[in-house]
LUMNU-957598 format. One record per residue (C-alpha): residue number from 1; x, y, z. Coordinates in steps of 0.05 Angstrom, whole numbers. Last residue first. Layout:
+------+--------+--------+--------+
! tigu !      u !      v !      w !
+------+--------+--------+--------+
!  NUM !      X !      Y !      Z !
...
+------+--------+--------+--------+
***
This chain:
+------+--------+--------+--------+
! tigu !      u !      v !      w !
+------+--------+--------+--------+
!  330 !    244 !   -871 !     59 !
!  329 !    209 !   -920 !    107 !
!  328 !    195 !   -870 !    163 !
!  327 !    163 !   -826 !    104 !
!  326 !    217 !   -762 !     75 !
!  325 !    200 !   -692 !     82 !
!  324 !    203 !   -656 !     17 !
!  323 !    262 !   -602 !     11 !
!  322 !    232 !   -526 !     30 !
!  321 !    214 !   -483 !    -16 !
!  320 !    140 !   -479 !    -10 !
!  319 !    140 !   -484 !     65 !
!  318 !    190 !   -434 !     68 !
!  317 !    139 !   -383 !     41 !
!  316 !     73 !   -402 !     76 !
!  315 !     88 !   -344 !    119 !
!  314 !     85 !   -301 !     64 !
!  313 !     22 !   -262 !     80 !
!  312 !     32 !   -249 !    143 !
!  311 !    114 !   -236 !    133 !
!  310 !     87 !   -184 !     76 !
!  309 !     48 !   -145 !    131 !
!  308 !    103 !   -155 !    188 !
!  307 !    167 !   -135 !    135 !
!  306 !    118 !    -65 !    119 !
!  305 !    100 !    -55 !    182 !
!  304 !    173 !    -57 !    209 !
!  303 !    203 !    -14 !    148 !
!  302 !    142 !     39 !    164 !
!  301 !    160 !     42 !    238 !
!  300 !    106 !     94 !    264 !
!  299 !     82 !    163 !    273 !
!  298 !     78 !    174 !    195 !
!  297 !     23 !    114 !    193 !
!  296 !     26 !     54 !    140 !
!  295 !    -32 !     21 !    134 !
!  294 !    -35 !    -43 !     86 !
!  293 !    -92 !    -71 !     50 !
!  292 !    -95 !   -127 !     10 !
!  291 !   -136 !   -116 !    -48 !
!  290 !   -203 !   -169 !    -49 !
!  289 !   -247 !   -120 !    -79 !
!  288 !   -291 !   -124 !    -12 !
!  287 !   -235 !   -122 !     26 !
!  286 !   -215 !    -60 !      6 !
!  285 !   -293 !    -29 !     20 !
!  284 !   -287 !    -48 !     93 !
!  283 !   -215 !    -29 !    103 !
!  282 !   -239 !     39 !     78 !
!  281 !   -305 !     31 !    110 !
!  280 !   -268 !     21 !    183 !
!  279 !   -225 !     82 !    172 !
!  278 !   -285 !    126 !    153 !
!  277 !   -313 !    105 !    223 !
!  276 !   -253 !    121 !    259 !
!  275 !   -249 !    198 !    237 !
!  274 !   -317 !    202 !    242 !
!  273 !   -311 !    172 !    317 !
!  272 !   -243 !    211 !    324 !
!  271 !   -275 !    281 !    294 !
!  270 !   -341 !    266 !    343 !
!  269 !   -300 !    257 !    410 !
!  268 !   -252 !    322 !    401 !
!  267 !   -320 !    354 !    374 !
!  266 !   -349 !    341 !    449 !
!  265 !   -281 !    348 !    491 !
!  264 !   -277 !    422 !    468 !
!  263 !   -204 !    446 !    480 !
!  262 !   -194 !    442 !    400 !
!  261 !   -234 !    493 !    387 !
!  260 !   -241 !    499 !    311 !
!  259 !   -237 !    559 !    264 !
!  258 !   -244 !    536 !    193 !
!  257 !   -212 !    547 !    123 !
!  256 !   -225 !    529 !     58 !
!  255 !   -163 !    513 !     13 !
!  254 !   -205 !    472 !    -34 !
!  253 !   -161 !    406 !    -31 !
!  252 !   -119 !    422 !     23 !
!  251 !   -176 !    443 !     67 !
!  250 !   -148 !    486 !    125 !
!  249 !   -153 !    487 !    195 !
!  248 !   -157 !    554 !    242 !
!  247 !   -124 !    534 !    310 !
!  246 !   -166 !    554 !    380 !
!  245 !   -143 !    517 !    439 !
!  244 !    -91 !    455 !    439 !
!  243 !   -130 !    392 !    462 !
!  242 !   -100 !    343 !    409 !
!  241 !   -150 !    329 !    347 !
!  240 !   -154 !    255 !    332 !
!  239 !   -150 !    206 !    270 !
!  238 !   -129 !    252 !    216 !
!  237 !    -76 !    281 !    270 !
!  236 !    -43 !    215 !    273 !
!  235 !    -27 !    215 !    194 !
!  234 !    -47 !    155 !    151 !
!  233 !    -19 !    134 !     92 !
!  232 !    -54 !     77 !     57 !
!  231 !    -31 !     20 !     19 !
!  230 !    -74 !    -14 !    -23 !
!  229 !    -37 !    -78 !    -61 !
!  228 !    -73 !   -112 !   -120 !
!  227 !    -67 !   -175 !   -148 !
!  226 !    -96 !   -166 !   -226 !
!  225 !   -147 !   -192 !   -261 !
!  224 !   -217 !   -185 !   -214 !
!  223 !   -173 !   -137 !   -175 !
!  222 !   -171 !    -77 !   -225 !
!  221 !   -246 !    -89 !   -237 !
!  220 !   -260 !    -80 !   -170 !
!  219 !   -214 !    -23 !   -151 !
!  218 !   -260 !     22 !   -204 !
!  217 !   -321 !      2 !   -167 !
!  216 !   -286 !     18 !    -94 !
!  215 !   -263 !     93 !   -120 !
!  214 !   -314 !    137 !   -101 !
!  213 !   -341 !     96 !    -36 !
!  212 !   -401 !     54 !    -37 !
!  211 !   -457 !     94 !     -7 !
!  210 !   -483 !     76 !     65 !
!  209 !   -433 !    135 !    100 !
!  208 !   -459 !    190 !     57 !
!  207 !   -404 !    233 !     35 !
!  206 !   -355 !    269 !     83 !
!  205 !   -298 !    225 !     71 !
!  204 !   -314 !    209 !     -6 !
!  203 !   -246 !    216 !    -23 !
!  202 !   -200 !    208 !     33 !
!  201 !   -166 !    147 !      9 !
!  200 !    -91 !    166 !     41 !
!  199 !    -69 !    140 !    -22 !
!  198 !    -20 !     87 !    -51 !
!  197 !    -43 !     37 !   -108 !
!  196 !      2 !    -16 !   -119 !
!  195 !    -21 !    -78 !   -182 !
!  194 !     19 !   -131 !   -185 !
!  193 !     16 !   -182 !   -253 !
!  192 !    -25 !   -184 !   -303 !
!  191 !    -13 !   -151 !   -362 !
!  190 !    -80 !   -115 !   -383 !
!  189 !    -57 !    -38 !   -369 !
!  188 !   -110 !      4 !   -400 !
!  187 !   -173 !    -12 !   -367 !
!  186 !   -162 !    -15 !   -300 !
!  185 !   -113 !     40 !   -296 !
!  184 !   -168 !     83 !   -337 !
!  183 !   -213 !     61 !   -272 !
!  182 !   -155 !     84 !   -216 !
!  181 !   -143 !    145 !   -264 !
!  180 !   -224 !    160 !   -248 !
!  179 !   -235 !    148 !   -182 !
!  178 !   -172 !    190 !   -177 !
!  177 !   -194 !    242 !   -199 !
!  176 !   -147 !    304 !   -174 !
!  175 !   -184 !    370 !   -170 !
!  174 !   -148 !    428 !   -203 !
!  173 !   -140 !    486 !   -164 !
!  172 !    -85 !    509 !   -207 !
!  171 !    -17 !    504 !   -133 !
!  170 !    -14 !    429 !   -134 !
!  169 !     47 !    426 !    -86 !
!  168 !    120 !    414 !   -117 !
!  167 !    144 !    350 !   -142 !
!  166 !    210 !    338 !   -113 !
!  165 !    198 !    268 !    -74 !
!  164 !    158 !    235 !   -137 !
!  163 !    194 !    258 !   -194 !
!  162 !    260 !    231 !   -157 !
!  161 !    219 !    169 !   -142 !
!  160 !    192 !    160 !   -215 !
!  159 !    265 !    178 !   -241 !
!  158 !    301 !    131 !   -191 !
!  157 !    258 !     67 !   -216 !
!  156 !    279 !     76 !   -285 !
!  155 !    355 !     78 !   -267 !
!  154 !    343 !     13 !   -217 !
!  153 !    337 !    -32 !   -279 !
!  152 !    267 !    -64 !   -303 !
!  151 !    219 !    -11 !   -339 !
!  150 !    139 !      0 !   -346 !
!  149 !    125 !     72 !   -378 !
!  148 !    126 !    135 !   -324 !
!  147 !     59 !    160 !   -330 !
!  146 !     33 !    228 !   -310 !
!  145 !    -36 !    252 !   -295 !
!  144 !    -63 !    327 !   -279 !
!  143 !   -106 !    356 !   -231 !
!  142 !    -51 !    377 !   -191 !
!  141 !    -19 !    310 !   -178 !
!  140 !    -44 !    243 !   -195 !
!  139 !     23 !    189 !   -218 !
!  138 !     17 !    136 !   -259 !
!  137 !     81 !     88 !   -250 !
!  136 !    114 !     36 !   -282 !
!  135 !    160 !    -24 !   -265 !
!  134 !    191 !    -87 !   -299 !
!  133 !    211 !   -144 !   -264 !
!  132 !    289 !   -164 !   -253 !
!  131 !    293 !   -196 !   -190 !
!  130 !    329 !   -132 !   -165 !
!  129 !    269 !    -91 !   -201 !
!  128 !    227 !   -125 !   -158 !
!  127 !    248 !   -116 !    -77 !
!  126 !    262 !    -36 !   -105 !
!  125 !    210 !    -17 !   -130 !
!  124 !    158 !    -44 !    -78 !
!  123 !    200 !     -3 !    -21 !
!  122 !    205 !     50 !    -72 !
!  121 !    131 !     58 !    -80 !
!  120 !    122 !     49 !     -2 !
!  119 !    178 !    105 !     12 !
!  118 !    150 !    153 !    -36 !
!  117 !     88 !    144 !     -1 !
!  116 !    119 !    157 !     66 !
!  115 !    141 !    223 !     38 !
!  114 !     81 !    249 !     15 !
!  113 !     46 !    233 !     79 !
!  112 !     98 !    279 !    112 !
!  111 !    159 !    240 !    155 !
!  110 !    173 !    237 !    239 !
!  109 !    100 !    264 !    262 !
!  108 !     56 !    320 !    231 !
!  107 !     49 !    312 !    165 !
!  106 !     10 !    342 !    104 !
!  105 !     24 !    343 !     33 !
!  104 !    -10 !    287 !     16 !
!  103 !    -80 !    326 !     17 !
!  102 !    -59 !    361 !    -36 !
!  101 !    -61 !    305 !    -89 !
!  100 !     -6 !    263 !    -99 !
!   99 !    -44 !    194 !    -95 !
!   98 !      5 !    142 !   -129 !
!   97 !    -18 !     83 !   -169 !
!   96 !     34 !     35 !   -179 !
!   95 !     42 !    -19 !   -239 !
!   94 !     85 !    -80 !   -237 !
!   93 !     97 !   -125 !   -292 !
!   92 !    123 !   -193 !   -277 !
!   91 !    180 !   -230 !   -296 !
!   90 !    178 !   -298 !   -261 !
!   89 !    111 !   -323 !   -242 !
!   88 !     76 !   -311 !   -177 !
!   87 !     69 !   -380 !   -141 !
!   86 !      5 !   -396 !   -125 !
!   85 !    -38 !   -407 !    -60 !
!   84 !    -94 !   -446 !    -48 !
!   83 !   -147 !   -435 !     -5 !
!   82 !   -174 !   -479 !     46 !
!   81 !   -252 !   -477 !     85 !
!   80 !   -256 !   -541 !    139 !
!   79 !   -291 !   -601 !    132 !
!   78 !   -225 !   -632 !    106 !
!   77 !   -244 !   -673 !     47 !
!   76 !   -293 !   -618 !     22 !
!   75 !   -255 !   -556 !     31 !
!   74 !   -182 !   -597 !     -2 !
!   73 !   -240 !   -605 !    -61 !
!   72 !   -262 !   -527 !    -58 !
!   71 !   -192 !   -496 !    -63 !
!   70 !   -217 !   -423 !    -49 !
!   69 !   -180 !   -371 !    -88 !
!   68 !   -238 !   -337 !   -101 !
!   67 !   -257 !   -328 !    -34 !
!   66 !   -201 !   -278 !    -25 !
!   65 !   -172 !   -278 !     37 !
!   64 !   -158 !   -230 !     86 !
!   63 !   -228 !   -218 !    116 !
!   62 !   -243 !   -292 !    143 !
!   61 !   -165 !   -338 !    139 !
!   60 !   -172 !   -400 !     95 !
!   59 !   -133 !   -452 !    114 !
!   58 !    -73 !   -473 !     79 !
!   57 !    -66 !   -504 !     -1 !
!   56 !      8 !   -512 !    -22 !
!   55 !     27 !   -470 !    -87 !
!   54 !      0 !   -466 !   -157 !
!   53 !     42 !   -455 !   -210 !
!   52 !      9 !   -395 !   -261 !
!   51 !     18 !   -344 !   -218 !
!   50 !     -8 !   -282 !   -183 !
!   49 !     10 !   -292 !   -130 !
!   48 !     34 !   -296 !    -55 !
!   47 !     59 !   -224 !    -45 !
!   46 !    124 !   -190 !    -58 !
!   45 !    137 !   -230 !   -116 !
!   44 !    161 !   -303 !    -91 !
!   43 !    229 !   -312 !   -133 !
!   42 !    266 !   -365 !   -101 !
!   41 !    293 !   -336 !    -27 !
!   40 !    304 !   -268 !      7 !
!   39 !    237 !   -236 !     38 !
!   38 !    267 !   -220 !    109 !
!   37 !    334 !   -206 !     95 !
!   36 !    310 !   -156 !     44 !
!   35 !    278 !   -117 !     97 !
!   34 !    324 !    -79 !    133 !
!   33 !    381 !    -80 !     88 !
!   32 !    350 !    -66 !     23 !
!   31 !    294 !    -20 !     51 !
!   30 !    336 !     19 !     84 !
!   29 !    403 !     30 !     41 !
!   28 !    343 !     37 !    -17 !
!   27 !    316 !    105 !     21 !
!   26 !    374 !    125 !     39 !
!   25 !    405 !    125 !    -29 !
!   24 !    341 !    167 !    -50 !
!   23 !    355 !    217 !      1 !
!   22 !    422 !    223 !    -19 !
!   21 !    398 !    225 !    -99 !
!   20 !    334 !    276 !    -83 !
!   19 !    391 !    319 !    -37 !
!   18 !    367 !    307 !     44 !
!   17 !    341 !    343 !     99 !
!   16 !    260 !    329 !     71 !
!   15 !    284 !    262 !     65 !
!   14 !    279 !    233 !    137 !
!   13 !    292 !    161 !    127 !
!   12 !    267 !    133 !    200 !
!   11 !    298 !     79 !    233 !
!   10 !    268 !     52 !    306 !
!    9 !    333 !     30 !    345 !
!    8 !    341 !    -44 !    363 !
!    7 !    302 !   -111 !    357 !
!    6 !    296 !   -141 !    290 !
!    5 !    236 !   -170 !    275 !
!    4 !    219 !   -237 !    288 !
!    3 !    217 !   -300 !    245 !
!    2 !    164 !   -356 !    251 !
!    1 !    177 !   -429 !    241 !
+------+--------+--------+--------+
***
């Protein structure tokens, strides 16, 4: 039995208008009520896995699913490829990855990149610290890395966020690595459990299109013993130029600038299609670790993405709970 979404006004949490606690209260006020009803129940995790009890087997879905899951002896009765899913265990630890480099601070719709990934930290944050899992952050901003160590209780949770919404622009020059935290990450925190790592996974945008990307080796090994979660924060304007003359563009990173013509069809047309095509080996390169991948834009519903991504990959959910069915005879 599926479950919509609810119908009515699109909610956004703007919290650039907001105090860091206000906008914070927002923020949890939304997620709670919005999508809490959708993911109540026994204690899931946000995703299926990881766990140590394993779950009900189900067909195995191409470029979602993680061949090393597969449930070879249901594969061979049935003809047909099935995975099987597990039950994450109680008391996880919970690790995100956030991406505060310059290139964050940039928006152009209804909430700034850096924004939206405050919102997908917290939305994690706050469906597992109510079920009482512990949760830490490494944060990349300026060139520099800081860790929040992994805690349960909503007071630890509202210092990474506050850090996160008030932390001012990266104004040394420092590059961020990010390849590089994501492989310390990797290597340093050997609890399993959930793994979030939230970028807009620019890096290696301009490099050459048949090399693996900066970061993919480094995701690897995090998802060979962890479950992993990418989300990425998109903003319309890094997917298409509107026609609006001559504007001078600036690299957040290296604060180069350029003078484009926007009115020119031609480089419209090739900044989409490279635009697109980095897109495509992003999700490419994700699935390729085996992290599921969620895109959340600035332009859109971020609470409705979010409940439809983690529906998808929950719909198994009441299936798992629900009372055994009973023969004719029983």
């Amino acid at each position: 039995m599926s479950r919509d979404l609810p119908s009515g006004e699109r909610v956004q949490v703007d919290l650039r208008r907001l105090a860091p606690e206000r906008a914070l209260r927002r923020l949890e006020l939304t997620i709670v009520r919005r999508l809490e009803g959708f993911l109540h129940g026994d204690h899931l995790g946000l995703l299926p896995g990881p766990g140590s009890e394993l779950a009900e087997a189900r067909v195995y879905r191409p470029g979602e699913d993680d061949v090393r899951r597969m449930d070879w002896s249901v594969t061979a009765r049935t003809t047909t490829p099935h995975v099987r899913d597990v039950i994450a265990d109680r008391e996880l630890e919970t690790w995100a990855l956030v991406d505060m480099s310059a290139s964050m601070d940039f928006g152009t719709a209804a909430m700034e990149k850096r924004e939206l990934a405050v919102a997908a930290v917290g939305t994690v944050g706050f469906l597992t610290q109510r079920l009482g899992d512990r949760f830490g952050g490494v944060v990349v901003r300026g060139g520099r890395v800081r860790r929040w160590p992994a805690q349960s209780g909503r007071l630890a949770l509202y210092g990474l966020l506050r850090s996160l919404l008030t932390a001012s622009a990266s104004a040394d020059g420092h590059p961020d690595d990010f390849s590089g935290t994501l492989d310390q990450m990797s290597r340093v925190y050997q609890r399993r459990g959930l793994r979030v790592v939230v970028s807009d996974f620019l890096d290696g945008a301009g490099d050459d299109p048949a090399a693996p990307l900066p970061w993919e080796r480094a995701m690897k090994r995090l998802s060979a013993r962890h479950q992993v979660l990418a989300v990425e924060i998109v903003d319309p304007r890094e997917l298409e130029l509107p026609a609006v003359g001559v504007v001078w563009l600036t690299d957040p990173e290296t604060g180069a600038l350029s003078e484009v013509d926007t009115n020119d069809a031609g480089l419209r047309m090739r900044y989409a299609a490279a635009a697109a095509a980095h897109r495509e080996r992003v999700r490419t390169a994700l699935r390729r670790c085996g992290a599921a991948h969620l895109v959340l834009r600035t332009d859109r519903d971020w609470v409705a993405d979010t409940a439809r991504f983690v529906l998808g990959h929950r719909r198994v959910a009441q299936r798992l709970h629900a009372p055994p069915t009973r023969g004719v005879g029983g």
